[in-house]
mmCIF file of the C-alpha atoms, coordinates in Angstrom:
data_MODEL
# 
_entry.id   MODEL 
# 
loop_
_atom_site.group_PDB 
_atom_site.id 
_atom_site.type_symbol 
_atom_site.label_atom_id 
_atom_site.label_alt_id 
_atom_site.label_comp_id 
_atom_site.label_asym_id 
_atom_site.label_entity_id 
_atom_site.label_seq_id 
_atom_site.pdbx_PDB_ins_code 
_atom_site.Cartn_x 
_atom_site.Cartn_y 
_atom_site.Cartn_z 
_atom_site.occupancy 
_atom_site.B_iso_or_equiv 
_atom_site.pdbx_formal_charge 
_atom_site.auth_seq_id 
_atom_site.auth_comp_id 
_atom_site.auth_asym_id 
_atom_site.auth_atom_id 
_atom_site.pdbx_PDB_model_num 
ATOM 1   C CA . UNK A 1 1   ? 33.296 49.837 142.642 1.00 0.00 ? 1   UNK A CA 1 
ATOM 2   C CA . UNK A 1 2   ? 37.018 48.838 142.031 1.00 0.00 ? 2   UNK A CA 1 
ATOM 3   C CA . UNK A 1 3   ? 36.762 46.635 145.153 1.00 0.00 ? 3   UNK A CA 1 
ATOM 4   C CA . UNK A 1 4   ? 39.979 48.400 147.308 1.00 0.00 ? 4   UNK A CA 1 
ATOM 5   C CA . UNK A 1 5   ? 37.311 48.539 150.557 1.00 0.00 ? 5   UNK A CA 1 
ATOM 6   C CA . UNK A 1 6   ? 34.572 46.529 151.497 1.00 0.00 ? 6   UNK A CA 1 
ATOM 7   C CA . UNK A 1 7   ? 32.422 49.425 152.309 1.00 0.00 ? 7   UNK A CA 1 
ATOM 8   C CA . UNK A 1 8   ? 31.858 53.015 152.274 1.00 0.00 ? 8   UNK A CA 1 
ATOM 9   C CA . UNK A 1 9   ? 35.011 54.005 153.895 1.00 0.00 ? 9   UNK A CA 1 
ATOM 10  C CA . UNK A 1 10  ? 36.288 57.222 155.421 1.00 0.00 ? 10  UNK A CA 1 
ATOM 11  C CA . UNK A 1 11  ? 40.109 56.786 154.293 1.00 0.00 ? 11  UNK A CA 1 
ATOM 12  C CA . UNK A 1 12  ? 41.408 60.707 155.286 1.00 0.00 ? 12  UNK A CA 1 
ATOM 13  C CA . UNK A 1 13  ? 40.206 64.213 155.549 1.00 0.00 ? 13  UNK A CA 1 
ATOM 14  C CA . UNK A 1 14  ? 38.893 66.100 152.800 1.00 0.00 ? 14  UNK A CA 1 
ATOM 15  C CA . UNK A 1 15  ? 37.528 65.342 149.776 1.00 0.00 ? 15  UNK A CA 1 
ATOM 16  C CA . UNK A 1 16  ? 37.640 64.965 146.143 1.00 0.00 ? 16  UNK A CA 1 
ATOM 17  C CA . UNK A 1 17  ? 34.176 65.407 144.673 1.00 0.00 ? 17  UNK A CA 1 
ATOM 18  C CA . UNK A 1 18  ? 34.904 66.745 141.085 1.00 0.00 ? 18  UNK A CA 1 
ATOM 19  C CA . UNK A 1 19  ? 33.227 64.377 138.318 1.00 0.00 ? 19  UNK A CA 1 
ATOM 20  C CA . UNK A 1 20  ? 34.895 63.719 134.957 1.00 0.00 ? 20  UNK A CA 1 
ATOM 21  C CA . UNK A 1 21  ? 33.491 65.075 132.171 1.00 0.00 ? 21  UNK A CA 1 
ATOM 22  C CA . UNK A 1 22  ? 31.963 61.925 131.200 1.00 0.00 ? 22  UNK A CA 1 
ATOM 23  C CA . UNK A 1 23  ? 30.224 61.189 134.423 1.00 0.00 ? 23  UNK A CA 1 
ATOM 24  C CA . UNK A 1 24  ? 28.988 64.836 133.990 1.00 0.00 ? 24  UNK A CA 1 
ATOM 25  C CA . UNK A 1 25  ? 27.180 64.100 130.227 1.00 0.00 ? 25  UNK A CA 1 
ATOM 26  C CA . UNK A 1 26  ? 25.785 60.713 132.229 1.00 0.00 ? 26  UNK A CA 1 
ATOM 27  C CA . UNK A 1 27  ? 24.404 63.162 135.076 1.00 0.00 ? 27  UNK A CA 1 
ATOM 28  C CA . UNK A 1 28  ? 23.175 65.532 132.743 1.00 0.00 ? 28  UNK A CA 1 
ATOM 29  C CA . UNK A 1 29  ? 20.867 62.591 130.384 1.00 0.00 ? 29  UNK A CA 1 
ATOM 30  C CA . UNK A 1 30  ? 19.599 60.987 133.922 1.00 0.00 ? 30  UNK A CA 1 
ATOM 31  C CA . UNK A 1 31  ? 18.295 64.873 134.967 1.00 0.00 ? 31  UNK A CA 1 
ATOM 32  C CA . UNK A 1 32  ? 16.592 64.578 131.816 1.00 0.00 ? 32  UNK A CA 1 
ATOM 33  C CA . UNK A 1 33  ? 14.791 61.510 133.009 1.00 0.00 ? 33  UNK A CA 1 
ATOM 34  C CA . UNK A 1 34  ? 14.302 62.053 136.332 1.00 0.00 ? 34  UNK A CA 1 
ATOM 35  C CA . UNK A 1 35  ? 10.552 61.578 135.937 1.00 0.00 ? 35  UNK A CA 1 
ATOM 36  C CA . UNK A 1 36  ? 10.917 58.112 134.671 1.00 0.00 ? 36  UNK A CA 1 
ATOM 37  C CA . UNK A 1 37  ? 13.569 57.205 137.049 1.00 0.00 ? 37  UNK A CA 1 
ATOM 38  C CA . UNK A 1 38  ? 11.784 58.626 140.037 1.00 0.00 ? 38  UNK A CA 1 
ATOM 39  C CA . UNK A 1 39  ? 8.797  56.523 139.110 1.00 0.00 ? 39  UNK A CA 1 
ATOM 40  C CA . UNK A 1 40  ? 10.577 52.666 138.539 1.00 0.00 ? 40  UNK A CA 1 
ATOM 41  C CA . UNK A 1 41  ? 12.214 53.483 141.656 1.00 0.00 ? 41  UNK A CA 1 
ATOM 42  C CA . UNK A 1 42  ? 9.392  54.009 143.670 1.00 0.00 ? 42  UNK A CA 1 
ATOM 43  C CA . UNK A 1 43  ? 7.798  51.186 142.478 1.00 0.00 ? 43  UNK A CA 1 
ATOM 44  C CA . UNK A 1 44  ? 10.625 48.604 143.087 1.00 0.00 ? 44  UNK A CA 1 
ATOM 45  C CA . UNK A 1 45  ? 10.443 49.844 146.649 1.00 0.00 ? 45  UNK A CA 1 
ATOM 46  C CA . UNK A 1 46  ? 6.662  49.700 146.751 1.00 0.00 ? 46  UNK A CA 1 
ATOM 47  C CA . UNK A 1 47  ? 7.078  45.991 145.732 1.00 0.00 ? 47  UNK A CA 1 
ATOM 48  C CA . UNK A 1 48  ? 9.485  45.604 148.492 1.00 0.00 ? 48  UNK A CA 1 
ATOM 49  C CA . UNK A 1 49  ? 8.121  46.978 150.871 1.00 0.00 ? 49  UNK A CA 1 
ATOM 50  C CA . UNK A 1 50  ? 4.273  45.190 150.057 1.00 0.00 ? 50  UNK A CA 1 
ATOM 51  C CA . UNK A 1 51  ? 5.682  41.802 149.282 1.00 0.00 ? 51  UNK A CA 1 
ATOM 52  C CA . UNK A 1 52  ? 8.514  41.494 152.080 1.00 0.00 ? 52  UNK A CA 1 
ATOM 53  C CA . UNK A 1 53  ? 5.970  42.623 154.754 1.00 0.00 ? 53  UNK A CA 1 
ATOM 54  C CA . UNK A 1 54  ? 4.511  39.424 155.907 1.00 0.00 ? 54  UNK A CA 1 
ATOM 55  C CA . UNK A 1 55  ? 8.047  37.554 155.780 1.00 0.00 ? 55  UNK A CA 1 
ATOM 56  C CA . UNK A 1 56  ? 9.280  40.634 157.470 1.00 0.00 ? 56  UNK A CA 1 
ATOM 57  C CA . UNK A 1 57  ? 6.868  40.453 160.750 1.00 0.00 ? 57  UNK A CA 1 
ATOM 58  C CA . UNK A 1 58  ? 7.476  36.692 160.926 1.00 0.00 ? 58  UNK A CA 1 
ATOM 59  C CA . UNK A 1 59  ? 11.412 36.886 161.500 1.00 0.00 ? 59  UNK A CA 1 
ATOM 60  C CA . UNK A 1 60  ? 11.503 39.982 163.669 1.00 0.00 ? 60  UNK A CA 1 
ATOM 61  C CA . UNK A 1 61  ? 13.283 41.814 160.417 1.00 0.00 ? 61  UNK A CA 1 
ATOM 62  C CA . UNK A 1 62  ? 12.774 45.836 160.514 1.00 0.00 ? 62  UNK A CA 1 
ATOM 63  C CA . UNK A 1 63  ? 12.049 47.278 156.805 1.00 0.00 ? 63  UNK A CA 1 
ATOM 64  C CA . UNK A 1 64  ? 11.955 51.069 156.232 1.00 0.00 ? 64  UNK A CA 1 
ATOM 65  C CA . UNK A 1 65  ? 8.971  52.905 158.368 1.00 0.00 ? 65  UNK A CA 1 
ATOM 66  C CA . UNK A 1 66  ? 7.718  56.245 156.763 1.00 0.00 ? 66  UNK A CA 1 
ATOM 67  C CA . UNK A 1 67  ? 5.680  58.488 158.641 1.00 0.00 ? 67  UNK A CA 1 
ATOM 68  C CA . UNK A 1 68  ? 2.394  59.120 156.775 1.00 0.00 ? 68  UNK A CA 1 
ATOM 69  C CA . UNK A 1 69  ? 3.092  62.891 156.059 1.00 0.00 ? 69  UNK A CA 1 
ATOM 70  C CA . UNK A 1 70  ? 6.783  62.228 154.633 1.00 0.00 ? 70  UNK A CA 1 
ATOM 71  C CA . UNK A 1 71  ? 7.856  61.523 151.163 1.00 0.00 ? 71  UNK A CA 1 
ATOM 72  C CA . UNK A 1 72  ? 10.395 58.576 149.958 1.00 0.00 ? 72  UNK A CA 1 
ATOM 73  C CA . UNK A 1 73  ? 12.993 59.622 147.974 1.00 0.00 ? 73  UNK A CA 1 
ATOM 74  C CA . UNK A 1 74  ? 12.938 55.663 147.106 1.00 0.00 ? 74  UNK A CA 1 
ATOM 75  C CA . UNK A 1 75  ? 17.357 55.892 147.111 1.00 0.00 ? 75  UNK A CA 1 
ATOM 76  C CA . UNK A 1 76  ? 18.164 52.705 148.690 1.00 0.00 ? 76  UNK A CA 1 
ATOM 77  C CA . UNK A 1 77  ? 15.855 50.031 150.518 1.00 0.00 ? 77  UNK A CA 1 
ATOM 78  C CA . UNK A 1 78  ? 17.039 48.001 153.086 1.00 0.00 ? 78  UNK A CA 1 
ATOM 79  C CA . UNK A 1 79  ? 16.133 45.451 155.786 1.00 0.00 ? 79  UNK A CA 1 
ATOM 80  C CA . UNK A 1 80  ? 17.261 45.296 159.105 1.00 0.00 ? 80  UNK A CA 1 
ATOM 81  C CA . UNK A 1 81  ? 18.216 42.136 160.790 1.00 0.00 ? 81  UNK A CA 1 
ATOM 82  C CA . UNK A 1 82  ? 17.981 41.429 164.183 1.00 0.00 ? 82  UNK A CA 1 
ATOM 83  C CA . UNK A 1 83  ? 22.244 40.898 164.886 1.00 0.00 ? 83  UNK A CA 1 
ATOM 84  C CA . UNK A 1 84  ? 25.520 40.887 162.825 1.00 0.00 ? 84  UNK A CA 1 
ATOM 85  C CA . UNK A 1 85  ? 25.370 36.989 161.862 1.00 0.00 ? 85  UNK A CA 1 
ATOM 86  C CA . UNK A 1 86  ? 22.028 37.167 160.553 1.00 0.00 ? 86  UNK A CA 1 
ATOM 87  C CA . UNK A 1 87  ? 22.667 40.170 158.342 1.00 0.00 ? 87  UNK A CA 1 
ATOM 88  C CA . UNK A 1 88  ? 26.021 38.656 157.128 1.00 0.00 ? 88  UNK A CA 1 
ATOM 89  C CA . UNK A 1 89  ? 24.576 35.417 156.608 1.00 0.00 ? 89  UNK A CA 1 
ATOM 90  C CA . UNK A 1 90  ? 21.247 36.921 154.428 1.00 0.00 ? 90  UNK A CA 1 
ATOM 91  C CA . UNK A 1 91  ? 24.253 38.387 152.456 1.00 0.00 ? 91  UNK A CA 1 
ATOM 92  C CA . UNK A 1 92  ? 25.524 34.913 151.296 1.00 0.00 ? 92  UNK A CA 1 
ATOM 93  C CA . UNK A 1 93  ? 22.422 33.294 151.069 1.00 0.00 ? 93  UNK A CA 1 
ATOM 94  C CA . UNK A 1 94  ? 21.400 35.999 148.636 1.00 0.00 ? 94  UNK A CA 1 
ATOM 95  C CA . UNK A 1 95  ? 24.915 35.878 146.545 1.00 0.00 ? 95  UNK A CA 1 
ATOM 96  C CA . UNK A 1 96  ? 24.481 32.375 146.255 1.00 0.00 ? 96  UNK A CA 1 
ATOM 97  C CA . UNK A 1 97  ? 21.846 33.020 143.562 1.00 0.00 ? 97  UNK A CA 1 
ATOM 98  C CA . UNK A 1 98  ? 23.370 35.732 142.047 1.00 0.00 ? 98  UNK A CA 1 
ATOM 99  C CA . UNK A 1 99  ? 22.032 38.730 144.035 1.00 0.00 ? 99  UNK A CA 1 
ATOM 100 C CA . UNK A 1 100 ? 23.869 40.976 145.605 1.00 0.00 ? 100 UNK A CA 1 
ATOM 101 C CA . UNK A 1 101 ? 22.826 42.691 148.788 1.00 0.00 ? 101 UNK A CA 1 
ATOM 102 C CA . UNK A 1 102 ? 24.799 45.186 150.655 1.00 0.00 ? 102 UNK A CA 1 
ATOM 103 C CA . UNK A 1 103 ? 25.934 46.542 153.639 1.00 0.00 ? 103 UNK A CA 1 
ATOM 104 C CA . UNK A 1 104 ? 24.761 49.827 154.082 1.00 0.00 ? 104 UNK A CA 1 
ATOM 105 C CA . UNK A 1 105 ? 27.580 52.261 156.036 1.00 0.00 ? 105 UNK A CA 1 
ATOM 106 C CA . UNK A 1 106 ? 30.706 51.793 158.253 1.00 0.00 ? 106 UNK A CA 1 
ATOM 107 C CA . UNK A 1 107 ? 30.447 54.546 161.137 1.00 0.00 ? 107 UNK A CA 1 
ATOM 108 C CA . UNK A 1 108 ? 32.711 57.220 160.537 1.00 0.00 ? 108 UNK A CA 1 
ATOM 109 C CA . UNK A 1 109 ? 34.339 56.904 163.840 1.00 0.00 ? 109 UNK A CA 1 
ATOM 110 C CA . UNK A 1 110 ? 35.425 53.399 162.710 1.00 0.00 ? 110 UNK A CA 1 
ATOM 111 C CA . UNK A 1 111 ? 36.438 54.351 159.681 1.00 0.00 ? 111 UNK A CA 1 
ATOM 112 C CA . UNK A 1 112 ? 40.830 54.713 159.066 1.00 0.00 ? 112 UNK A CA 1 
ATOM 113 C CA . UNK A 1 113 ? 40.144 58.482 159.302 1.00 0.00 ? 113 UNK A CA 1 
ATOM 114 C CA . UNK A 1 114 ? 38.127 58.129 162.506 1.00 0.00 ? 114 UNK A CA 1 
ATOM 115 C CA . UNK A 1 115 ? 40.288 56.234 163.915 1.00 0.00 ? 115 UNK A CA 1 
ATOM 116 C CA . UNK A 1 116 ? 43.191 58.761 163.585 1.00 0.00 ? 116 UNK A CA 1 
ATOM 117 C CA . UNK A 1 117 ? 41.144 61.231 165.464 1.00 0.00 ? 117 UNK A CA 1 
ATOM 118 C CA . UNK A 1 118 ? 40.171 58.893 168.799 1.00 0.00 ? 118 UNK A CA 1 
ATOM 119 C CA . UNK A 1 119 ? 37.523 57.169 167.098 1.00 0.00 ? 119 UNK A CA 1 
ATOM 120 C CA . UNK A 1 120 ? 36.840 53.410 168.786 1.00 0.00 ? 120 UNK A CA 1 
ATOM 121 C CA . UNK A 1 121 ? 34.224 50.227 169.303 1.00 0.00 ? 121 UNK A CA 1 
ATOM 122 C CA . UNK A 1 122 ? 31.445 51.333 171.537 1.00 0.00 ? 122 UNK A CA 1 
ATOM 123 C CA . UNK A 1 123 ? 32.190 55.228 171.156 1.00 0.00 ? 123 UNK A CA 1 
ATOM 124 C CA . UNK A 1 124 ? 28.523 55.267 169.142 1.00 0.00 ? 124 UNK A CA 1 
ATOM 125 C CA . UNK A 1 125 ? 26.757 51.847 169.819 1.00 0.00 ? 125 UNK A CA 1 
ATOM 126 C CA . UNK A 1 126 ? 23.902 52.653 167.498 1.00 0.00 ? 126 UNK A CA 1 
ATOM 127 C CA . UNK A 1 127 ? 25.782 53.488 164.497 1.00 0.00 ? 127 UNK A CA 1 
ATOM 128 C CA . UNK A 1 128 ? 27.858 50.458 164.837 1.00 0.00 ? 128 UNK A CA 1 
ATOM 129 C CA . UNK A 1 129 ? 24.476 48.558 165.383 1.00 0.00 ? 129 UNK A CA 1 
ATOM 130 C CA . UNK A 1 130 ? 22.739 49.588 162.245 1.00 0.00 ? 130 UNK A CA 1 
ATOM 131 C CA . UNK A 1 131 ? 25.876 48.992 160.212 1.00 0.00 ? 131 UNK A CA 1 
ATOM 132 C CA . UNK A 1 132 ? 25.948 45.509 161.807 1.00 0.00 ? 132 UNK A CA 1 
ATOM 133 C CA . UNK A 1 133 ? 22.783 44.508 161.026 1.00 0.00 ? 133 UNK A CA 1 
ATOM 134 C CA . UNK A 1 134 ? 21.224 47.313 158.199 1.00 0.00 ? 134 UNK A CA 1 
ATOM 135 C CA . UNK A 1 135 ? 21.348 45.764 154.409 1.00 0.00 ? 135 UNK A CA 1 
ATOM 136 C CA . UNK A 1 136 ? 20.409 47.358 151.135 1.00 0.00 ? 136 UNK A CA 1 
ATOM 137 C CA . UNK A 1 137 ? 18.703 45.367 148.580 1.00 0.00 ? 137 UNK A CA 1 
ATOM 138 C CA . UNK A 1 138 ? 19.116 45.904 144.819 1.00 0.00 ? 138 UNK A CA 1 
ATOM 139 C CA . UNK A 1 139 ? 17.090 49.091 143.678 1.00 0.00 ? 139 UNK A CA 1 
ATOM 140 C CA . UNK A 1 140 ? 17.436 50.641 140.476 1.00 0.00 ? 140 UNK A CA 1 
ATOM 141 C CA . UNK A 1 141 ? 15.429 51.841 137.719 1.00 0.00 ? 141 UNK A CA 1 
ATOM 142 C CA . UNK A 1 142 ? 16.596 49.044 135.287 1.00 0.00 ? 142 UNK A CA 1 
ATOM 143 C CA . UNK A 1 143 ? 15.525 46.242 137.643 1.00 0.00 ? 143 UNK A CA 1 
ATOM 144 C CA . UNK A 1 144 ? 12.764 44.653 135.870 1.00 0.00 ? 144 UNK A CA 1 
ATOM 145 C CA . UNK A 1 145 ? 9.276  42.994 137.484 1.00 0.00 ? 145 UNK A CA 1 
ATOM 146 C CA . UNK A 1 146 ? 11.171 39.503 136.836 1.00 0.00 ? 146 UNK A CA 1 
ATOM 147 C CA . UNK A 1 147 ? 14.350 40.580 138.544 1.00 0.00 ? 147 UNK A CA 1 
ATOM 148 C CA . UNK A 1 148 ? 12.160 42.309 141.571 1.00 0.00 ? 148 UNK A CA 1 
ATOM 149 C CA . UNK A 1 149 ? 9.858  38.853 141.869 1.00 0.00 ? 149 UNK A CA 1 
ATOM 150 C CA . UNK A 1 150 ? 13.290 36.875 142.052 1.00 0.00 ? 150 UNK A CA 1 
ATOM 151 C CA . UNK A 1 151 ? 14.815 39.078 144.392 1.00 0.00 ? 151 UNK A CA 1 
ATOM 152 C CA . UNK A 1 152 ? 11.886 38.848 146.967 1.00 0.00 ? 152 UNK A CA 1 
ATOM 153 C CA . UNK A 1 153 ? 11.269 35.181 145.872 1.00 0.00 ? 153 UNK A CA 1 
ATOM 154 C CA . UNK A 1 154 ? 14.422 34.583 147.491 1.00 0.00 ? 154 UNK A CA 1 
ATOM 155 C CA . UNK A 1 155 ? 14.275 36.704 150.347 1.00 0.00 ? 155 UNK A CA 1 
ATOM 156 C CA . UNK A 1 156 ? 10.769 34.755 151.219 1.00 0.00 ? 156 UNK A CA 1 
ATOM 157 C CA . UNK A 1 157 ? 13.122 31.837 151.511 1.00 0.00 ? 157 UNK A CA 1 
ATOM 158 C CA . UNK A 1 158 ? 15.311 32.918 153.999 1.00 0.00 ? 158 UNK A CA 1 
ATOM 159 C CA . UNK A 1 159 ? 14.701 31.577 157.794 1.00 0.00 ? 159 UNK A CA 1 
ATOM 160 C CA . UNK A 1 160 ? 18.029 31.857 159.427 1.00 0.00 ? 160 UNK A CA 1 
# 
């Protein structure tokens, strides 16, 4: 959020994952809603998933697959493009309008930490393939139907 890396980054071992106070009282009101949440989330990546479908098939992109018998938890959506260029440039084409589109995970062994223990390129070629080419879209329970049409609007557009 404050911008110091580009992704989510493994900077050293261990971990600091106390919340403030403040984020606590936040926490606490969203349990309260979880219900409501739940329920926009799902449906922004209903809409996603339904309206990207067709564009999806016709340029090769992957979107999420869900086994009939399995349950969303409807936390991120993403797309997966078909190499490294293509996903980077979907992520300027989208921030030219305003959208932003993200990059889903570095691979831990690629990471600073990682790296201090042996971790290097090729060491775990499918990792570093999905974080190449896997991007999330916007998803959040404050997104409204405008927002979601504009989002996928756009996405319709792209051909590279």
């Amino acid at each position: 959020m404050r911008h110091e890396v580009n992704k989510y980054d493994w900077q050293q071992v261990g971990i600091n994952a106390m919340i403030s106070e403040l984020s606590a009282a936040v926490l606490l009101d969203q349990l309260q809603m979880i219900d409501d949440i739940q329920t926009k989330r799902h449906h922004v990546w209903n809409i996603y998933q339904n309206e990207l479908h067709g564009w999806a098939n016709k340029h090769s992109i992957a979107q999420p697959y869900i086994e009939e018998v399995c349950e969303i938890s409807a936390h991120c959506y993403y797309l997966r493009f078909n190499n490294a260029q293509q996903s980077t440039d979907f992520i300027s084409y989208m921030a030219q309008d305003n959208i932003q589109v993200l990059s889903h995970f570095r691979p831990l062994h690629l990471s600073p930490a990682g790296k201090a223990f042996g971790g290097h390129v090729g060491q775990c070629p499918n990792s570093e393939l999905l974080s190449d080419t896997l991007v999330r879209l916007p998803l959040h329970p404050y997104l409204t139907e405008s927002d979601v049409q504009r989002i996928t609007n756009r996405i319709q557009r792209f051909t590279k």
